[in-house]
C-alpha positions in Angstrom: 8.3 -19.7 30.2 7.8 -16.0 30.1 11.4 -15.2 29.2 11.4 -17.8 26.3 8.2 -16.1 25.1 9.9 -12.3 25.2 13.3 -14.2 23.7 10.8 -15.4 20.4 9.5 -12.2 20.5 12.5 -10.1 20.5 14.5 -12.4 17.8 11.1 -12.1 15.9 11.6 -8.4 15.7 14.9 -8.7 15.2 14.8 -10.7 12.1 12.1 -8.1 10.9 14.5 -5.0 11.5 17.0 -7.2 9.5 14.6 -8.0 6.7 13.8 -4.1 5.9 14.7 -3.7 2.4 17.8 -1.9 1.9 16.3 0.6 -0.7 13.9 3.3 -0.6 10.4 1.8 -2.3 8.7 4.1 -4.6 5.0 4.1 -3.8 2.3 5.1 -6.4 -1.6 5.9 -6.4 -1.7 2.3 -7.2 0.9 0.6 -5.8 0.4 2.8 -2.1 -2.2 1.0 0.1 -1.4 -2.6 -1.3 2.4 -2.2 -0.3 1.6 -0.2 3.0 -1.5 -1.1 4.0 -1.5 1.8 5.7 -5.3 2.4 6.3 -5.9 -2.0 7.1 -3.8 -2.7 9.4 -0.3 -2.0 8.4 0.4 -5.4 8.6 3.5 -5.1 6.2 5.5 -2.9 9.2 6.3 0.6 9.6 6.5 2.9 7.0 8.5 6.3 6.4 6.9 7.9 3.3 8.8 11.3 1.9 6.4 13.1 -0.5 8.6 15.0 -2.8 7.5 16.8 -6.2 9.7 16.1 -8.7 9.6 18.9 -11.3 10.2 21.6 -7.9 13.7 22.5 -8.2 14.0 23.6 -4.1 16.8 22.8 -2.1 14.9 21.3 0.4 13.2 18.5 -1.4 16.5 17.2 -3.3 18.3 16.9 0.0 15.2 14.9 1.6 15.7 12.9 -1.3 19.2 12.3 -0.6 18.4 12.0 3.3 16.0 9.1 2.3 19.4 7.2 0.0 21.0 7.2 2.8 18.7 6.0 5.6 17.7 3.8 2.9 20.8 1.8 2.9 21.0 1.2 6.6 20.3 -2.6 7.3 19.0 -2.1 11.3 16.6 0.6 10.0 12.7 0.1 12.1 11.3 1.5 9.2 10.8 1.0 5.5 11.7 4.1 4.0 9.6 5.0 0.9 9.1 8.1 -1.0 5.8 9.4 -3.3 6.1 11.6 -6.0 2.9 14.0 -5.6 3.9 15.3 -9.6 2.7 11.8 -10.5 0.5 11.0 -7.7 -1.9 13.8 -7.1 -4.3 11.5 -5.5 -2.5 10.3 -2.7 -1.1 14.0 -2.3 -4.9 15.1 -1.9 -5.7 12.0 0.2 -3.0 12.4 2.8 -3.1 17.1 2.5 -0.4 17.3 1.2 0.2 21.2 0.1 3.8 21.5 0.1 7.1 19.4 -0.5 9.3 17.8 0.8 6.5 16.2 3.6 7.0 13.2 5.9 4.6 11.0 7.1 5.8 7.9 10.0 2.6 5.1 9.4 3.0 2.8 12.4 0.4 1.6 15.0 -2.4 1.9 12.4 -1.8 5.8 12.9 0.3 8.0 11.5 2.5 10.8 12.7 3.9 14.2 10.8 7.4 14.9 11.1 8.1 18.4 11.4 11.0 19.6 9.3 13.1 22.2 11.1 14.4 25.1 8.4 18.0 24.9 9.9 18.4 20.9 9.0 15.9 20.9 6.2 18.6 21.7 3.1 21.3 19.6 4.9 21.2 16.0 3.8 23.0 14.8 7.1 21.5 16.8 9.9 17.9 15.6 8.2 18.8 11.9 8.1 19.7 11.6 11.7 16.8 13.9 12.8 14.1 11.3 10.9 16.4 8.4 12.8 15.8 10.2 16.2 11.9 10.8 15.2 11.4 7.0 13.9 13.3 5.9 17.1 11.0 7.7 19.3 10.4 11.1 18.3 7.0 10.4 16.9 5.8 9.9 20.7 6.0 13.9 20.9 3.3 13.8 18.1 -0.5 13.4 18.2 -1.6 10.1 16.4 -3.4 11.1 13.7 -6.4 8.7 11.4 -5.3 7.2 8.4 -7.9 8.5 5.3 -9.1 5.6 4.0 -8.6 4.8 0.4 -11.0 6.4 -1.9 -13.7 4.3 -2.8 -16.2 4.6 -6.6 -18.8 5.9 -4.2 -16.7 8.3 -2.1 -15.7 9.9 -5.7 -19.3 10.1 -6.7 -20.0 11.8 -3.2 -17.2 14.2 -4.1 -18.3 14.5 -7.6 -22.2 15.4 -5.8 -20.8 17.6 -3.8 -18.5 19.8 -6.8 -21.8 19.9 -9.0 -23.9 21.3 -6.2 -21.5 24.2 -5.5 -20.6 24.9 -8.7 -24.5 23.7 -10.4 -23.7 25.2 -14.1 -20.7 23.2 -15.0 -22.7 21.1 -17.4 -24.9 23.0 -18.4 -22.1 25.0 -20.2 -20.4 21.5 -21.3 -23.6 21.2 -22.6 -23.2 24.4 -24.9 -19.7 24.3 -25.9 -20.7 20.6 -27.4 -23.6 21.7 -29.2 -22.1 24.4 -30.3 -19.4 23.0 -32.0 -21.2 20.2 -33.2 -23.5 22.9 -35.0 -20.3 23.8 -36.4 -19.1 20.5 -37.6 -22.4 20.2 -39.2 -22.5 23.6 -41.0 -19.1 23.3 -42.4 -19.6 19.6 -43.3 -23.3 20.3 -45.1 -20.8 23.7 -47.6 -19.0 21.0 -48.3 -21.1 18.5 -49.9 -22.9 21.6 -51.4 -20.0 22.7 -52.7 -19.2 19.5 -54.1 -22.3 18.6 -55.8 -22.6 21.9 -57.6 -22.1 21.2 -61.7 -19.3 22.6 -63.5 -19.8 25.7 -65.4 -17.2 23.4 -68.2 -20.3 21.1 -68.4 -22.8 23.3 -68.9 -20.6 24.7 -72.2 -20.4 21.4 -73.4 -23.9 20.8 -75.0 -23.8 24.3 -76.6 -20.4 23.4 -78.1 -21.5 20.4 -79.2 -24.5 22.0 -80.9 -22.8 24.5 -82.8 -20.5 21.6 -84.6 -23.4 19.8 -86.0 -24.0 22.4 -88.8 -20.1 22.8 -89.4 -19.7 18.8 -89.7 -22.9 18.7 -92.0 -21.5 22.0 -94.2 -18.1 20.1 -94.5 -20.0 16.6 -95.3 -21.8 18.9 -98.8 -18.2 20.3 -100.0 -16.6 16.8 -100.2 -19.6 15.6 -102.0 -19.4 18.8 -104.4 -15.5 17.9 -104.7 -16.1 14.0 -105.8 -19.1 15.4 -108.5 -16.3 18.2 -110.1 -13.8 15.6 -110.3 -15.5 12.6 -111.9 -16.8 15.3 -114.0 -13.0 16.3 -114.9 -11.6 13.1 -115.8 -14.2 11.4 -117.8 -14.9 14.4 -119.7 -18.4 14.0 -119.7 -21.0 15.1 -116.8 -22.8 12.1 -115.8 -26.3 12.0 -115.6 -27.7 11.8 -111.6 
């Protein structure tokens, strides 16, 4: 009975080896702790992460990333290799310390284990594929087990949020400023505006006085053509006619 049991048991892990996915998985802030589960139980397997930056140019983290192509396509693999870009995914970088790139972190036994890359394999592809093989083998023994941080939680951000304002206490109050100072501003220049606007034409004011001036001309002219129609009936009948 007990060798039946350890035969289940070894074809069991077996067919999980076998089922590793023959790619590497790109993890995100979002996507990290529902793929891994690597803080509630790691029920989803072992899990190889390589935290790379992606706008660093160094050697070392573009042949980690084609160390991890590599282990990713092998089918008998214990792990599921996965990588994190911290350019995109600050959070997790903070979460797990990362400082510096390329990183590797073995999540296995609810625990995870730092791999320690060695300057004479860490620009050579090759050399830094086999030595993650020998530490996912069995390698990670030599390290302490180390906590998984949880996932950060709204309260644990206000905490952390508490905790900026009380060492640095005057950060609003200068938000506070800068706002309603250029809100002052906004108002000021918005207020010469509609002043500016509502202010009458100097045209307009010219207008009346123009029109004033023309009455007398327009009445003046009105008289001569009435002086012209009396010297001309006065012309062709010959006679002045009486008014």
């Amino acid at each position: 009975m007990l060798r039946e049991t350890t035969a289940v048991v070894l074809l069991l892990l077996a067919l999980g080896a076998a089922a590793q996915p023959l790619e590497v998985i790109r993890l995100t802030g979002e996507t990290f702790e529902h793929q891994t589960q690597a803080s509630t139980g790691q029920t989803t397997g072992q899990w190889c992460v390589l935290f790379i930056n992606s706008t660093s140019s160094s050697a070392q983290d573009r042949a980690a990333e084609k160390a991890w192509e590599h282990l990713g396509e092998v089918e008998d693999k214990p792990a599921i290799m996965a990588k994190v870009d911290v350019a995109s995914s600050a959070g997790l970088a903070k979460r797990f310390s990362i400082s510096s790139t390329p990183a590797v972190l073995l999540f296995r036994d609810r625990a995870m284990y730092p791999f320690t890359l060695d300057s004479s394999t860490a620009t050579d592809a090759s050399k830094l594929a086999s030595a993650v093989e020998a530490f996912i083998d069995g390698g990670y023994e030599q390290q302490e087990a180390r906590a998984v941080p949880a996932e950060p939680s709204p309260l644990s951000l206000l905490v952390e949020l508490a905790s900026f304002l009380e060492v640095q206490p005057n950060v609003f109050f200068y938000a506070g400023v800068a706002c309603i100072s250029i809100g002052l501003l906004l108002f000021l220049g918005f207020m010469s505006t509609g002043i500016w606007y509502a202010m009458p034409d100097r045209n307009t004011k010219k207008q009346p006085q123009a029109a004033a001036a023309a009455q007398p001309t327009a009445a003046a002219a009105a008289d001569g053509g009435a002086s012209a129609e009396a010297a001309s009936d006065v012309t062709e009948g010959g006679d002045v006619k009486p008014t």
